[in-house]
C-alpha positions as CSV (number, residue, x, y, z in Angstrom):
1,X,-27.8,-16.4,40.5
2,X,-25.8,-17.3,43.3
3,X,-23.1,-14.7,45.1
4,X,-19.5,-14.7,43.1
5,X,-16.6,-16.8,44.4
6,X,-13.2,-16.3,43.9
7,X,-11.2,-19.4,42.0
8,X,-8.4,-19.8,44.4
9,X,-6.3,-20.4,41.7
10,X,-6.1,-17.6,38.8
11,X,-8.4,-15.0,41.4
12,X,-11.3,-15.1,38.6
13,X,-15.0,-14.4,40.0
14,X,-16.8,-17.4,39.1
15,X,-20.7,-18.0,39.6
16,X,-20.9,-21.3,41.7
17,X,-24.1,-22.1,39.9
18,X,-22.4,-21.8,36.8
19,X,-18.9,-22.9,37.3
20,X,-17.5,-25.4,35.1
21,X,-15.4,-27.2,37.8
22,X,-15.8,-27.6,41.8
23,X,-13.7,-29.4,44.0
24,X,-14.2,-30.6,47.7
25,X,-11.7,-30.5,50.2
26,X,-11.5,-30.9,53.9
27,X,-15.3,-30.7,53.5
28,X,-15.5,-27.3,51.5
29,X,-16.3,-26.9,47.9
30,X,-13.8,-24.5,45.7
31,X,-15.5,-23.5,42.1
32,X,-13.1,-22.5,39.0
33,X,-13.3,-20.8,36.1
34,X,-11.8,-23.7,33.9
35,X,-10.8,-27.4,34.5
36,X,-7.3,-26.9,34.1
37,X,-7.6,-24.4,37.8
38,X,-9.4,-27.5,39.3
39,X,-6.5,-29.3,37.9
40,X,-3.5,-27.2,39.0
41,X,-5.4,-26.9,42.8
42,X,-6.0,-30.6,43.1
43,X,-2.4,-30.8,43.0
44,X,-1.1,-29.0,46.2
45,X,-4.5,-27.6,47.4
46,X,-2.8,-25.8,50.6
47,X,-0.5,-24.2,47.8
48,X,-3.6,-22.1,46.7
49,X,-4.8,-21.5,49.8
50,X,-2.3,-20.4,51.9
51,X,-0.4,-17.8,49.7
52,X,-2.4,-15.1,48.1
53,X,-5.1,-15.5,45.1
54,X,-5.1,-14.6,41.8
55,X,-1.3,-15.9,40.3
56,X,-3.3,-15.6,36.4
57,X,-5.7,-17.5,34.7
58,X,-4.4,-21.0,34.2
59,X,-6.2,-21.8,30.4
């Protein structure tokens, strides 16, 4: 079991082993807890990651 991330998105630890969507960008993978996160971040990427984490899970 790898160490816990944090989805970008909602702010849920997810397992990067286990997560049921990842994302590259700008050479970096992001995990999330649900597709529709991956979703919502592929949109406006610098959205999630330049304001602070954890608006609510997204499913």
């Amino acid at each position: 079991m790898a160490e816990k991330v944090v989805d970008p998105v909602c702010g849920m630890e997810v397992d990067p082993d286990t997560a049921p969507a990842k994302s590259d960008y700008k050479g970096k993978i992001y995990y999330f807890c649900a597709p529709s996160c991956k979703d919502e971040f592929e949109k406006d990427p610098e959205r999630y990651l330049s304001t602070e984490k954890g608006r609510g899970c997204c499913r």
